[in-house]
C-alpha positions in Angstrom: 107.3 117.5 186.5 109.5 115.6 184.0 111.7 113.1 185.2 115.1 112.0 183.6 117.3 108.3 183.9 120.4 108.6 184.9 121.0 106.5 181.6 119.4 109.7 179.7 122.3 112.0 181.9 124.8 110.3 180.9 123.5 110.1 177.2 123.5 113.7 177.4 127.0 113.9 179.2 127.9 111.8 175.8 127.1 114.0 173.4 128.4 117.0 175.4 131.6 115.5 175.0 131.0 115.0 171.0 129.8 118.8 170.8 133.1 119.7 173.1 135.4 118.2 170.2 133.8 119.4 167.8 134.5 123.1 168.9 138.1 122.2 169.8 138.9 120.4 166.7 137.2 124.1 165.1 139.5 126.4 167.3 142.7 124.2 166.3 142.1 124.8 162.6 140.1 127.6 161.8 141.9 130.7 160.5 139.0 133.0 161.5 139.8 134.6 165.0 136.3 135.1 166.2 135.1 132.0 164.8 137.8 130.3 167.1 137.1 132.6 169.8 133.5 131.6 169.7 134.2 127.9 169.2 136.1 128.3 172.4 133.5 130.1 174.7 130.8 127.5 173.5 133.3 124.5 174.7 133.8 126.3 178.0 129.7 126.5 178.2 129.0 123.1 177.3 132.3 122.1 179.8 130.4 123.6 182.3 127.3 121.7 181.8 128.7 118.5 181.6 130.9 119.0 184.9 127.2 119.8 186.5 125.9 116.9 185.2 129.2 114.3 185.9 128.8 115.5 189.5 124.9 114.7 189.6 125.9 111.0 187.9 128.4 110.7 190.7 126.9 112.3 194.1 123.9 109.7 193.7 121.6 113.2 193.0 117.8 112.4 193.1 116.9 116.2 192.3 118.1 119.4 190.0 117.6 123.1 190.5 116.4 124.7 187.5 116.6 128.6 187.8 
């Protein structure tokens, strides 16, 4: 079994966040549709993610499902 911090979450809630602007600051200027299409879907996927893991740095979580 591995075990994370909850430093380590929120290291990885961090960079999230970095990844997240990246993609927005490539859907504001790229010209290419479906490069700003997929720029957007990947921000809404790592959004996701780091919702998930906000809520486990919040609710005092000890465990995570993986399926």
């Amino acid at each position: 079994m591995e075990k994370l911090t909850k430093t380590e979450i929120k290291w990885t809630v961090d960079a999230l966040q970095l990844t997240i602007g990246y993609y927005e600051q490539v859907m504001q200027r790229s010209t290419n549709q479906m490069e700003r299409g997929m720029a957007k879907l990947q921000a809404e996927n790592l959004g996701s993610v780091k919702s998930k893991l906000e809520r486990v740095l919040s609710s005092g979580c000890k465990r995570i499902a993986v399926d």
